[in-house]
PDB file with SEQRES, HELIX, SHEET and CRYST1 records, atoms N, CA, C and O in Angstrom:
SEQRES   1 A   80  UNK UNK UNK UNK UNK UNK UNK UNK UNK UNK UNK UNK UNK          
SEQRES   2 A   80  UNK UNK UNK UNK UNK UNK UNK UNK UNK UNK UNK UNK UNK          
SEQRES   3 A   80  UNK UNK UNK UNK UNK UNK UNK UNK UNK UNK UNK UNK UNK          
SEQRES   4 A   80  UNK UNK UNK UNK UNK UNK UNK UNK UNK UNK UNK UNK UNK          
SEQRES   5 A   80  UNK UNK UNK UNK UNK UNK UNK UNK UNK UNK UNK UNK UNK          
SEQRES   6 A   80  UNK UNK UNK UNK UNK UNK UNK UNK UNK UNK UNK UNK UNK          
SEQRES   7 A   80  UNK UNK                                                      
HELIX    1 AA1 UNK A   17  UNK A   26  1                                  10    
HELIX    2 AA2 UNK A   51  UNK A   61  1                                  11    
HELIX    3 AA3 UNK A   62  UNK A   66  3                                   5    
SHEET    1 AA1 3 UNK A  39  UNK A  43  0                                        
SHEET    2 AA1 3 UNK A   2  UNK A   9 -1                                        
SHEET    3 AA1 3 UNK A  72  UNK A  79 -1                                        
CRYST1    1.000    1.000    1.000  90.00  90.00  90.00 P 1           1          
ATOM      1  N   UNK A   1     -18.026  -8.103   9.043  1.00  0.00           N  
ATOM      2  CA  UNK A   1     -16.622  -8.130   8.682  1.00  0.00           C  
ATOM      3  C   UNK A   1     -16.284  -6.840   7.937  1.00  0.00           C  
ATOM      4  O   UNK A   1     -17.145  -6.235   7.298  1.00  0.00           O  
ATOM      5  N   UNK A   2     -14.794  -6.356   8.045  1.00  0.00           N  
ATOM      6  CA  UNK A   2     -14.437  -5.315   7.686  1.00  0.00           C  
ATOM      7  C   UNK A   2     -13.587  -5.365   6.291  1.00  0.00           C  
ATOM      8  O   UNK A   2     -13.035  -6.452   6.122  1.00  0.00           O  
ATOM      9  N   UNK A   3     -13.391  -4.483   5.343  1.00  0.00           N  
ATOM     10  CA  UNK A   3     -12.962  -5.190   4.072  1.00  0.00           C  
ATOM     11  C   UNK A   3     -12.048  -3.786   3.813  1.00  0.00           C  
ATOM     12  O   UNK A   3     -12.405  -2.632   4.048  1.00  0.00           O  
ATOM     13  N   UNK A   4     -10.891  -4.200   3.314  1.00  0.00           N  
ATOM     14  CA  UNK A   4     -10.236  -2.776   2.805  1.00  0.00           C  
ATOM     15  C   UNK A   4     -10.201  -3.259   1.300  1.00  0.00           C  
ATOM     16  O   UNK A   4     -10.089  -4.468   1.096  1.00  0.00           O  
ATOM     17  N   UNK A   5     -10.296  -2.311   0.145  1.00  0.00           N  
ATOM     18  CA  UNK A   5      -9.817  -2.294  -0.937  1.00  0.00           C  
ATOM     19  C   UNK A   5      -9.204  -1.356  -1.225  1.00  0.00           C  
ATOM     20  O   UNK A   5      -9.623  -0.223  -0.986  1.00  0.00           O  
ATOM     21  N   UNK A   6      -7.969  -1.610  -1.855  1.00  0.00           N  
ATOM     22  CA  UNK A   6      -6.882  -0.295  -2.162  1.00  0.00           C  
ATOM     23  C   UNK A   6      -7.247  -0.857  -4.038  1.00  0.00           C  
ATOM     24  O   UNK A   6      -7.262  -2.000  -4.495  1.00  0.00           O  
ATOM     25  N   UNK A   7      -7.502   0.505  -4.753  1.00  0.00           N  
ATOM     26  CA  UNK A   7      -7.551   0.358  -6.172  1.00  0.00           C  
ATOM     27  C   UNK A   7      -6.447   1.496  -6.568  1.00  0.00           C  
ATOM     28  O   UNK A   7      -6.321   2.557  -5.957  1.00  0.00           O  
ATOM     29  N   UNK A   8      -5.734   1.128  -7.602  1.00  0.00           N  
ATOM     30  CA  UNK A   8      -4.360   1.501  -8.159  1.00  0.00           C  
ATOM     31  C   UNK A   8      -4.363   1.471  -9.554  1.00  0.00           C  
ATOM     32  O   UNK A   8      -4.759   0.469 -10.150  1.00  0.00           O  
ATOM     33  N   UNK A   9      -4.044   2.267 -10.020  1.00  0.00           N  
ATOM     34  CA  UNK A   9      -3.565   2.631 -11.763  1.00  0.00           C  
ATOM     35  C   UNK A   9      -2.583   1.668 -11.831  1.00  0.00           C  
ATOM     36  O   UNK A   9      -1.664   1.477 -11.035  1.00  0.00           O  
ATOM     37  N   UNK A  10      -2.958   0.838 -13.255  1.00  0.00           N  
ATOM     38  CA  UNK A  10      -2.055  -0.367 -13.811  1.00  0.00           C  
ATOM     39  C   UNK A  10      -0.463   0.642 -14.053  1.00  0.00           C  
ATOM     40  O   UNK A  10      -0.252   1.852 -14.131  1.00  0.00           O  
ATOM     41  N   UNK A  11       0.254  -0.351 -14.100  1.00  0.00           N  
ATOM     42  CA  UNK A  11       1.383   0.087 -14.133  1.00  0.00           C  
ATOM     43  C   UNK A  11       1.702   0.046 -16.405  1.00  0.00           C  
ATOM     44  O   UNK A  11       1.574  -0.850 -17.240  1.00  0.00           O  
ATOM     45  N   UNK A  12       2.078   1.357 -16.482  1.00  0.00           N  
ATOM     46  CA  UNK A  12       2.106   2.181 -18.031  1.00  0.00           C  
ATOM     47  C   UNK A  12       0.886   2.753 -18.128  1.00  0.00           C  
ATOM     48  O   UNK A  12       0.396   3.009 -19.228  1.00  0.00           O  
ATOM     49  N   UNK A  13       0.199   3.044 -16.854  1.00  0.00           N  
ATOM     50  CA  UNK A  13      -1.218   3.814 -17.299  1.00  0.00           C  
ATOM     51  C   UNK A  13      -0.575   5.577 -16.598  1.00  0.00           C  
ATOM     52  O   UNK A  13       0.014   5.737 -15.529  1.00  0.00           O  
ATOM     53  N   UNK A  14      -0.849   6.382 -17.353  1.00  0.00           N  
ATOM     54  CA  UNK A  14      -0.449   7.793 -16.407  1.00  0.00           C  
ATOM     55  C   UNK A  14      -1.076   7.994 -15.421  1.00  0.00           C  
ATOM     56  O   UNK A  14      -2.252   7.637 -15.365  1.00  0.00           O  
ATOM     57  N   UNK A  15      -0.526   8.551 -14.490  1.00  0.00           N  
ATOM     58  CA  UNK A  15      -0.892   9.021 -13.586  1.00  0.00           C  
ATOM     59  C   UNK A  15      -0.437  10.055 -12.843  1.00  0.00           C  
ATOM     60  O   UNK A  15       0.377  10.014 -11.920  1.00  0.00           O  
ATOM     61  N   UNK A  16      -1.467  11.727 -13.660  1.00  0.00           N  
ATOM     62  CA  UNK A  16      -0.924  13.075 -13.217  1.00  0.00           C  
ATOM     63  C   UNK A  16      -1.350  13.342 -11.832  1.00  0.00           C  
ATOM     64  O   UNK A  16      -0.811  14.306 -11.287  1.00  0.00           O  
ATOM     65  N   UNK A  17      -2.168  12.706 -11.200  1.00  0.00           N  
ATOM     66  CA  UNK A  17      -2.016  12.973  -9.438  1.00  0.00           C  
ATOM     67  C   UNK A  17      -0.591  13.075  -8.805  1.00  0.00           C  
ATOM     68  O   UNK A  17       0.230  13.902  -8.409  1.00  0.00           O  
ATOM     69  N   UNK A  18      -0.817  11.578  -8.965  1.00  0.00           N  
ATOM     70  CA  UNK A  18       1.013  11.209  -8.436  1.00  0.00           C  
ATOM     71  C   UNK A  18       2.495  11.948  -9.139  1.00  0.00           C  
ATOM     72  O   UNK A  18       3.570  11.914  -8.542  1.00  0.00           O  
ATOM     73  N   UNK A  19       2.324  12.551 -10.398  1.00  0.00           N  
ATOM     74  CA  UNK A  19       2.724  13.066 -11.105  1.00  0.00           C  
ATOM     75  C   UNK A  19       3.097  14.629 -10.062  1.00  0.00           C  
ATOM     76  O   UNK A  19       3.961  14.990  -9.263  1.00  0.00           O  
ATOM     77  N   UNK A  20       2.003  15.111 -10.608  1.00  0.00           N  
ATOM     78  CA  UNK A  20       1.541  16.729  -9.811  1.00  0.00           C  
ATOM     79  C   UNK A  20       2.236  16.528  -8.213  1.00  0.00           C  
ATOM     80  O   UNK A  20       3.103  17.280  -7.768  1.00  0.00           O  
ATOM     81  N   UNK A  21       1.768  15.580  -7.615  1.00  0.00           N  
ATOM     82  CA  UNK A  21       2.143  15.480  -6.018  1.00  0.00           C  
ATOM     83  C   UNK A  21       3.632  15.321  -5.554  1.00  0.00           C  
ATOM     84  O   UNK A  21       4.038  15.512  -4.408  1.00  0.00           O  
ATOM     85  N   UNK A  22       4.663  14.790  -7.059  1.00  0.00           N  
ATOM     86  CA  UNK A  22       5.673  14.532  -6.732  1.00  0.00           C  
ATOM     87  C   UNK A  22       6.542  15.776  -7.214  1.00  0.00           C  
ATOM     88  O   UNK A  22       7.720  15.754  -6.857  1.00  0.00           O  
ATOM     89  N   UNK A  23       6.281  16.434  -7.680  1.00  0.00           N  
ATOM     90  CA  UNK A  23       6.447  18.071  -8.452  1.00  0.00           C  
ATOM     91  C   UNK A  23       6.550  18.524  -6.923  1.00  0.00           C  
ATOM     92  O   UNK A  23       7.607  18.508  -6.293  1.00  0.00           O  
ATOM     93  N   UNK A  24       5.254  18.949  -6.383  1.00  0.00           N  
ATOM     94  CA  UNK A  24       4.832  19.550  -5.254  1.00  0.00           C  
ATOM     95  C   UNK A  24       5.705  19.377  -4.454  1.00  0.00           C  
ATOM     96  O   UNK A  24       6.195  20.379  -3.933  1.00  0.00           O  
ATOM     97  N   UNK A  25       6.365  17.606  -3.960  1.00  0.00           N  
ATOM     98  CA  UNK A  25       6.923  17.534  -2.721  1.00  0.00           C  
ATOM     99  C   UNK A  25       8.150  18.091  -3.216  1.00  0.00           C  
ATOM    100  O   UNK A  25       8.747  18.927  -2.538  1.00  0.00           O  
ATOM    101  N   UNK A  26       8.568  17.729  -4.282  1.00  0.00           N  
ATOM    102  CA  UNK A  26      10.075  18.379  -5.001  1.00  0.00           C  
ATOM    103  C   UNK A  26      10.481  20.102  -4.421  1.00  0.00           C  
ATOM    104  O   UNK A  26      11.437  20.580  -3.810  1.00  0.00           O  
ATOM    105  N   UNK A  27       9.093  20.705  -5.032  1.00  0.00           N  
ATOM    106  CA  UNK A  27       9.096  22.187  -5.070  1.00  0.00           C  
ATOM    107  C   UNK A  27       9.211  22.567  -3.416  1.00  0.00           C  
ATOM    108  O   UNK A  27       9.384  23.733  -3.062  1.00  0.00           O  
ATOM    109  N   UNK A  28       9.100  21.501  -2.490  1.00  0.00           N  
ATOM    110  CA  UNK A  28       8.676  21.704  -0.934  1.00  0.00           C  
ATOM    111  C   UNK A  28      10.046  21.401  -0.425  1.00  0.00           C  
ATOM    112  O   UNK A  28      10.346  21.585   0.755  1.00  0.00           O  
ATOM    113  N   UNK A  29      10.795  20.982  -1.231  1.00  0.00           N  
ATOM    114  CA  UNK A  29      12.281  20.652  -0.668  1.00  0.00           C  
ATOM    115  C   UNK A  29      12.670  19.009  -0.389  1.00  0.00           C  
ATOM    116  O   UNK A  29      13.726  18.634   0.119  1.00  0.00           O  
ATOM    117  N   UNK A  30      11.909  18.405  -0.701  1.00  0.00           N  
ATOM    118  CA  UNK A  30      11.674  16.731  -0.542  1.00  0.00           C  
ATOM    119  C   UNK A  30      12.746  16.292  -1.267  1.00  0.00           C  
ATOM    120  O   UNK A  30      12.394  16.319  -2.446  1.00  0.00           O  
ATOM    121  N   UNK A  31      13.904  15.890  -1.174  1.00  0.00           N  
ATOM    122  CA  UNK A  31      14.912  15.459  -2.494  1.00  0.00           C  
ATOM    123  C   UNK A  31      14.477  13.678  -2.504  1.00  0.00           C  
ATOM    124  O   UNK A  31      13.943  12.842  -1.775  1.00  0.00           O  
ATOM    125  N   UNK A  32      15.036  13.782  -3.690  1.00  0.00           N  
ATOM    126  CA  UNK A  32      15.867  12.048  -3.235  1.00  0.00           C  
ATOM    127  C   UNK A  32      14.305  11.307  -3.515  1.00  0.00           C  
ATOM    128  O   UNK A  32      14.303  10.119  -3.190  1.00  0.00           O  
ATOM    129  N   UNK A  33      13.181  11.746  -3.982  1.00  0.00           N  
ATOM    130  CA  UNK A  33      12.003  11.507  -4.345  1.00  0.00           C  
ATOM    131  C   UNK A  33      12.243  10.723  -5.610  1.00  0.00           C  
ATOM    132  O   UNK A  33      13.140  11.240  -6.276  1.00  0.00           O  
ATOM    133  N   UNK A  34      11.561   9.291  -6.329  1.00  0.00           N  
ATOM    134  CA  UNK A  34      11.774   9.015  -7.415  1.00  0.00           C  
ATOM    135  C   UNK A  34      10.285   8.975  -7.680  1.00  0.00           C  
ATOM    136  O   UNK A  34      10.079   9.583  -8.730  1.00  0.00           O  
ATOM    137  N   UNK A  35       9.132   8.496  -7.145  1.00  0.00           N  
ATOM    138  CA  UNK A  35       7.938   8.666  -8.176  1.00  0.00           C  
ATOM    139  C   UNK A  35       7.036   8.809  -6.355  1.00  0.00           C  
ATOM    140  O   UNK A  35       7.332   8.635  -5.173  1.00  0.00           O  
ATOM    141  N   UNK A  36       5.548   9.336  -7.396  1.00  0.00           N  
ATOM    142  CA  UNK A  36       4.078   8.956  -5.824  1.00  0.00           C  
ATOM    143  C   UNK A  36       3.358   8.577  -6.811  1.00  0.00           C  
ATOM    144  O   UNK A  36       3.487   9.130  -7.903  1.00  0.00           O  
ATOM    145  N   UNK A  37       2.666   7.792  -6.659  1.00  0.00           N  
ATOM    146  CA  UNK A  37       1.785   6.997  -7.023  1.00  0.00           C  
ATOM    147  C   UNK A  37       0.208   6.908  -6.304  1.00  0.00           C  
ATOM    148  O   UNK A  37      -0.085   6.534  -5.168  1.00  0.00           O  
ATOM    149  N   UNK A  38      -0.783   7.455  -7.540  1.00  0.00           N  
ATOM    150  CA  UNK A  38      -2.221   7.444  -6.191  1.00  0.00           C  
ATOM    151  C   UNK A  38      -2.778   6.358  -6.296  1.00  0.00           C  
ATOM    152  O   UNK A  38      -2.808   5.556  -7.229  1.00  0.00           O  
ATOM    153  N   UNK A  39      -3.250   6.348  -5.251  1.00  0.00           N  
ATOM    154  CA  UNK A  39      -4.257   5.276  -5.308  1.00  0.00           C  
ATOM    155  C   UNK A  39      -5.732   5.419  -4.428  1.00  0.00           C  
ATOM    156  O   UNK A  39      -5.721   6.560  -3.968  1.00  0.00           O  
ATOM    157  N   UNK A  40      -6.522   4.981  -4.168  1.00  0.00           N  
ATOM    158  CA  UNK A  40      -7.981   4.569  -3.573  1.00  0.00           C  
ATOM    159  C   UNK A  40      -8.207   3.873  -2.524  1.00  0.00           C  
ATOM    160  O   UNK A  40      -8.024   2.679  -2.761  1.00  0.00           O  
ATOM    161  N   UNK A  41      -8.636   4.154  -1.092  1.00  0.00           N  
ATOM    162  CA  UNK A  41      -9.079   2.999  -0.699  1.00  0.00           C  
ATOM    163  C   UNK A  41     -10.244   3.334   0.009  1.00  0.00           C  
ATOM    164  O   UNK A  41     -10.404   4.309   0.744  1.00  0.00           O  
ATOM    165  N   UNK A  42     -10.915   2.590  -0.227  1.00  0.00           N  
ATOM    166  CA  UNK A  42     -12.657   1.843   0.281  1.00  0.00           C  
ATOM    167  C   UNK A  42     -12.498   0.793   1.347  1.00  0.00           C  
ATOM    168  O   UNK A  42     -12.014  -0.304   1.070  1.00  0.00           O  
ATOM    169  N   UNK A  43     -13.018   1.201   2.926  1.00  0.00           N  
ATOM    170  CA  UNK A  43     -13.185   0.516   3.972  1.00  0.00           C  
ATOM    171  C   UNK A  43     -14.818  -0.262   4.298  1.00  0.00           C  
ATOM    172  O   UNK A  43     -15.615   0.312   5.041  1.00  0.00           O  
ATOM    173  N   UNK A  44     -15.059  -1.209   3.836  1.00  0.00           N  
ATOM    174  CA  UNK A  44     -16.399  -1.596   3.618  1.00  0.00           C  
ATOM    175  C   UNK A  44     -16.906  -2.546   4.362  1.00  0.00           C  
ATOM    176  O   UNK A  44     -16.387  -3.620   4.058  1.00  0.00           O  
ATOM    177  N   UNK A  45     -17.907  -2.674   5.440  1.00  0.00           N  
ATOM    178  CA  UNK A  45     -18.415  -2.505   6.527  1.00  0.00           C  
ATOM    179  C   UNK A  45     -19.617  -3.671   6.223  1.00  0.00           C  
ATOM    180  O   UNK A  45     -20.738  -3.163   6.215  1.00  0.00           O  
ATOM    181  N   UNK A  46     -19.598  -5.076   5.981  1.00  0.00           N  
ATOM    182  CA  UNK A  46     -20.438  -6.072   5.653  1.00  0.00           C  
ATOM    183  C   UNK A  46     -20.949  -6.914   6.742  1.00  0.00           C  
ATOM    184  O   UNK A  46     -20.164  -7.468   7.512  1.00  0.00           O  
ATOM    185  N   UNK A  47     -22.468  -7.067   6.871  1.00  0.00           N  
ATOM    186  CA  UNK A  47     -23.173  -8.288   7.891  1.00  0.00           C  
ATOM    187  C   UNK A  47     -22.417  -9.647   7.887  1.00  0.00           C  
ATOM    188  O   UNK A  47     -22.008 -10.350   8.811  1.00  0.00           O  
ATOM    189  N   UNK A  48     -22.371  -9.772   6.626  1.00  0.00           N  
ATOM    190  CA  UNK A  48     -21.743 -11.378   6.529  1.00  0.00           C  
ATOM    191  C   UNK A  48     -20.584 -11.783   7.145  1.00  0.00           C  
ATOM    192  O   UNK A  48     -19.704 -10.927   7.054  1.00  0.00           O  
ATOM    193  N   UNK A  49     -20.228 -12.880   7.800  1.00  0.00           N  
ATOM    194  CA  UNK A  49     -18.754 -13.342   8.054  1.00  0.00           C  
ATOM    195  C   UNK A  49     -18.173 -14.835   7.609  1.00  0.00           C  
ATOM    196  O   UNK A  49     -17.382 -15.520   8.256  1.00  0.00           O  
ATOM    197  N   UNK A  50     -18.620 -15.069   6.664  1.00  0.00           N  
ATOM    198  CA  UNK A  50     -18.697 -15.933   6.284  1.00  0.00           C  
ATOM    199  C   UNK A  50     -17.214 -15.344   4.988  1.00  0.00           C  
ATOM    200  O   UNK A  50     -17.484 -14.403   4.242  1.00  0.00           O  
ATOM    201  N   UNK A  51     -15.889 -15.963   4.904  1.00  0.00           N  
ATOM    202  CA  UNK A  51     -15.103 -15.239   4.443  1.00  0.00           C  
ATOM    203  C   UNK A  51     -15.097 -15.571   2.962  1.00  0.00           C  
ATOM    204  O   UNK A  51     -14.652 -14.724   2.188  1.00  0.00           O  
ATOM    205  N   UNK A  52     -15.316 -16.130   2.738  1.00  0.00           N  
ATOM    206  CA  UNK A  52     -15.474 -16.884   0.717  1.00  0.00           C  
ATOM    207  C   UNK A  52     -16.317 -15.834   0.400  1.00  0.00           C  
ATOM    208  O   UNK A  52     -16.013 -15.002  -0.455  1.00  0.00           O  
ATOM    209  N   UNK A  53     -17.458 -15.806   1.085  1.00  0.00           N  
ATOM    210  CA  UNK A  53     -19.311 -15.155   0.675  1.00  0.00           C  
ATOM    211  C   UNK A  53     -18.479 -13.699   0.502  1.00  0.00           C  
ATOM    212  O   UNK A  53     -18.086 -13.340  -0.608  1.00  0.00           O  
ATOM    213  N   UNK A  54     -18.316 -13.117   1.390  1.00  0.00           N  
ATOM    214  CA  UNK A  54     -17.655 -11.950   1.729  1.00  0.00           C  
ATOM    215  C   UNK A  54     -16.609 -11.272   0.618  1.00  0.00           C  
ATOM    216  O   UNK A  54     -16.540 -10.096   0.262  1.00  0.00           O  
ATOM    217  N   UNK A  55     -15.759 -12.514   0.164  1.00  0.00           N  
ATOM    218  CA  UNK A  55     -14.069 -11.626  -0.656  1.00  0.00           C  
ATOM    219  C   UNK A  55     -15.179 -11.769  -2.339  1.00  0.00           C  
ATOM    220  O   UNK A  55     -15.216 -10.894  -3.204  1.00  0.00           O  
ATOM    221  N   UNK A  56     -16.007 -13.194  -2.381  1.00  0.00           N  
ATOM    222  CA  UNK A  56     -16.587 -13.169  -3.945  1.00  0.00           C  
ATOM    223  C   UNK A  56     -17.510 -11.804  -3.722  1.00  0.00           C  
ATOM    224  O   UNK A  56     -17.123 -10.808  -4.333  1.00  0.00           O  
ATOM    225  N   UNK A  57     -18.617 -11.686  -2.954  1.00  0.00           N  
ATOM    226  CA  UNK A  57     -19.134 -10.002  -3.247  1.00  0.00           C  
ATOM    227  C   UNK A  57     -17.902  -8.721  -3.045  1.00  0.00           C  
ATOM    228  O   UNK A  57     -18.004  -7.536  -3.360  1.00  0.00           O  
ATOM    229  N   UNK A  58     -17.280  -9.103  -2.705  1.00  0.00           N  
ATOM    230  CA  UNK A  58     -16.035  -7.704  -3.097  1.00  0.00           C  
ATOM    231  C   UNK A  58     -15.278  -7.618  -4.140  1.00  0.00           C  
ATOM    232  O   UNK A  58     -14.818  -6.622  -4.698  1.00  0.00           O  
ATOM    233  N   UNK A  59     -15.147  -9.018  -4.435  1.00  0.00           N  
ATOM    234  CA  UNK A  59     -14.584  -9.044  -5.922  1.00  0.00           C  
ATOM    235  C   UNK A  59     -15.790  -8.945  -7.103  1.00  0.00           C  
ATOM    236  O   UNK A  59     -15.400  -9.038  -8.267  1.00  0.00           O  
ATOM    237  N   UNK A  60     -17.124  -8.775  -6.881  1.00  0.00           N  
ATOM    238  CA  UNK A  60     -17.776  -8.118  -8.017  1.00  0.00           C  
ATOM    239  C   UNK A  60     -18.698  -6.635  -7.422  1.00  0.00           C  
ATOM    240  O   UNK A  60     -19.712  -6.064  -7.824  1.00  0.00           O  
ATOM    241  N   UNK A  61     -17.939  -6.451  -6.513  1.00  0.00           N  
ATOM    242  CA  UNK A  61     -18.760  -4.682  -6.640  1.00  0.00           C  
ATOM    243  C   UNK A  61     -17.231  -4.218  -7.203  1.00  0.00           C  
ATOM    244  O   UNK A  61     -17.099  -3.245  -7.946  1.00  0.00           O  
ATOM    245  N   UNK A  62     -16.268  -4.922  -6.814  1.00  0.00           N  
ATOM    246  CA  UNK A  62     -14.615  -4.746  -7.833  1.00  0.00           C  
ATOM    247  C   UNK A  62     -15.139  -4.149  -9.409  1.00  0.00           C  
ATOM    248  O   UNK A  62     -15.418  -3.060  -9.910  1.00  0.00           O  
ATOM    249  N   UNK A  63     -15.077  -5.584  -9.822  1.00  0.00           N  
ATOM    250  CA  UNK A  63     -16.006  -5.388 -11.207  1.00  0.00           C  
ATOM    251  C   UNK A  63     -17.023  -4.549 -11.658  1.00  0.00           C  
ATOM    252  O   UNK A  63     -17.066  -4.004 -12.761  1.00  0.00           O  
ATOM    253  N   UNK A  64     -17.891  -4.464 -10.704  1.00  0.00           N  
ATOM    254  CA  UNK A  64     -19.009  -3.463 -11.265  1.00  0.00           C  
ATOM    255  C   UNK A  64     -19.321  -2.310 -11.122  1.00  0.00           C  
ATOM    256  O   UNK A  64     -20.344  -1.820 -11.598  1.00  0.00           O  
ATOM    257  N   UNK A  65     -18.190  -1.493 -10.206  1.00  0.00           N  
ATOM    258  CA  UNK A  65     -18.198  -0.790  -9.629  1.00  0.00           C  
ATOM    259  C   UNK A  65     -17.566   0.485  -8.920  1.00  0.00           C  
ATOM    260  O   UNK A  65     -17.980   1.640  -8.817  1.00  0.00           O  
ATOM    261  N   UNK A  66     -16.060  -0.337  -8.329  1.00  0.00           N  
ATOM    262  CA  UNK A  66     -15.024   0.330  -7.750  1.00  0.00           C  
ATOM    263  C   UNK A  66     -14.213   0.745  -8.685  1.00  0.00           C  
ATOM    264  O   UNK A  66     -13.792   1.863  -8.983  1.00  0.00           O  
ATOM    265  N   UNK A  67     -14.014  -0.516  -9.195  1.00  0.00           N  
ATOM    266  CA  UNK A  67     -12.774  -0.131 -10.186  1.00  0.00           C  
ATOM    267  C   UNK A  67     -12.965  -0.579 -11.598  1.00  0.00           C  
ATOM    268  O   UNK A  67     -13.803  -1.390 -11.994  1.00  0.00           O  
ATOM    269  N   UNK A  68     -11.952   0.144 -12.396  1.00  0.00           N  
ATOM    270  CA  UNK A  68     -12.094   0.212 -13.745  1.00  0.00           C  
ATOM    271  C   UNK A  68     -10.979  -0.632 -14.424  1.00  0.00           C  
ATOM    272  O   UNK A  68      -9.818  -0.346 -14.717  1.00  0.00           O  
ATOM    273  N   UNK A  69     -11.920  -2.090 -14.622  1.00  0.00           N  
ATOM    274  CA  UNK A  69     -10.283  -3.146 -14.703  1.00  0.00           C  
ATOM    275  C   UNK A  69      -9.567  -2.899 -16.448  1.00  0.00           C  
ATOM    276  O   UNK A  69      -9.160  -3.947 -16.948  1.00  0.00           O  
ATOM    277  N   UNK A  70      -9.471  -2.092 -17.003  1.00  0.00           N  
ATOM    278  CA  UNK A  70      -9.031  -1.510 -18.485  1.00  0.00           C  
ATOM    279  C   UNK A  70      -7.909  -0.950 -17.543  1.00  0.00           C  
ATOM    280  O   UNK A  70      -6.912  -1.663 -17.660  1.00  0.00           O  
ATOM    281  N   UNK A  71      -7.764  -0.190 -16.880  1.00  0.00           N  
ATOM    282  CA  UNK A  71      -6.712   1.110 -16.472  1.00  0.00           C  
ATOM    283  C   UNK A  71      -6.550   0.543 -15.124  1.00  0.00           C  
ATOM    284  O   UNK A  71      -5.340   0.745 -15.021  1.00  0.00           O  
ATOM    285  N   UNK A  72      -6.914  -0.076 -13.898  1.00  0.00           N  
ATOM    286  CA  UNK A  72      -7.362  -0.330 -12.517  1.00  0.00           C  
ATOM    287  C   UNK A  72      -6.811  -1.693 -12.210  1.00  0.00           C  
ATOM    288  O   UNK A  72      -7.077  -2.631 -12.962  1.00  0.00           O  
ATOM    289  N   UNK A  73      -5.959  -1.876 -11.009  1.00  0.00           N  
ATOM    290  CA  UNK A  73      -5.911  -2.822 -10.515  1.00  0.00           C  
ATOM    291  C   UNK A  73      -6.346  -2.906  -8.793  1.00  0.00           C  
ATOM    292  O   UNK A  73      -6.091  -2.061  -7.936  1.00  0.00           O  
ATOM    293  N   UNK A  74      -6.893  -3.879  -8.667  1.00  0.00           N  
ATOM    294  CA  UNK A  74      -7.343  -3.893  -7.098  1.00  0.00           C  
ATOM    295  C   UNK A  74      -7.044  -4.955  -6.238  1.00  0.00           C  
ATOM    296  O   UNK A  74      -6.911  -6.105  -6.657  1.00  0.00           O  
ATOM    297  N   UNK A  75      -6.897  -4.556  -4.733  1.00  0.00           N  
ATOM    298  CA  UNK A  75      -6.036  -5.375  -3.832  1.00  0.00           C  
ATOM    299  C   UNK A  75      -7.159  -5.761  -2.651  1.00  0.00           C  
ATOM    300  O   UNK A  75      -7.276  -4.779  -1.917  1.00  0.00           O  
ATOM    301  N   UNK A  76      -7.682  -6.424  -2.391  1.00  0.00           N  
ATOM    302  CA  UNK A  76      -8.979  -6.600  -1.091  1.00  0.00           C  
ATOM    303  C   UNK A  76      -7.899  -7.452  -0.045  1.00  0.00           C  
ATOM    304  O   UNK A  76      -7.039  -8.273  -0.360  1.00  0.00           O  
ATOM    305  N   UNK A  77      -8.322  -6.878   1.477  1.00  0.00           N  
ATOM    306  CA  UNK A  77      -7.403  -7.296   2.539  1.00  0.00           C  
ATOM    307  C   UNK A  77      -9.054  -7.595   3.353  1.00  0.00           C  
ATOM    308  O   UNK A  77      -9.801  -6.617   3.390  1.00  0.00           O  
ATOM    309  N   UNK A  78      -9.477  -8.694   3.865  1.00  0.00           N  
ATOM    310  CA  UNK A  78     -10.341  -9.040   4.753  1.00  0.00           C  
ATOM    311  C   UNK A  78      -9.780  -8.357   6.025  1.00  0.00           C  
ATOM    312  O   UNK A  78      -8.584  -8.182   6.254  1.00  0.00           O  
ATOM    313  N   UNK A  79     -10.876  -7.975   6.863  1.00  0.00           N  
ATOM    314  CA  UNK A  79     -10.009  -7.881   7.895  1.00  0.00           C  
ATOM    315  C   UNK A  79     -11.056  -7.968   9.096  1.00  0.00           C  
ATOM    316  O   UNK A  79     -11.842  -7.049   9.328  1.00  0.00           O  
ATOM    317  N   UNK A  80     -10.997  -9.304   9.941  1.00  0.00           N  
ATOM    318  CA  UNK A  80     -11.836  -9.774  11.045  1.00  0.00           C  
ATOM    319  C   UNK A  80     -12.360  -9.144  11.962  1.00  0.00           C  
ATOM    320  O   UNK A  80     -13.039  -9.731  12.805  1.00  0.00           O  
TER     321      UNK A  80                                                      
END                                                                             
């Protein structure tokens, strides 16, 4: 089974990527822009298909691993 995780900066956490990138598109002629926002994603490639077994080990390499749940929020999409 195939697993996407998109990990994202909590919302009131800064974020000068998205910051810098929205400068950039500005300076490129982009109007009418109000924010970019970065984010992460990890396409992860598991034996198991068993879908419970599968989302609980993604929700602790989440935890231990991907993301940094102080500053980090994360989104897992199974995908068959």
């Amino acid at each position: 089974m195939k697993v996407q995780v998109q990990i994202r900066l909590k919302k009131g956490v800064a974020d000068p990527e998205g910051d810098n990138t929205l400068k950039a598109l500005n300076l490129l002629g982009f109007k009418g822009l109000s924010a970019v926002h970065s984010a992460k994603l990890f396409e992860i490639e598991l034996g198991e298909e068993n879908r419970e077994t599968v989302k609980e080990q993604v929700e602790e390499m989440c935890r231990r691993l991907l993301a940094n749940p102080v500053i980090q929020d994360y989104r897992i999409e199974l995908i068959p």
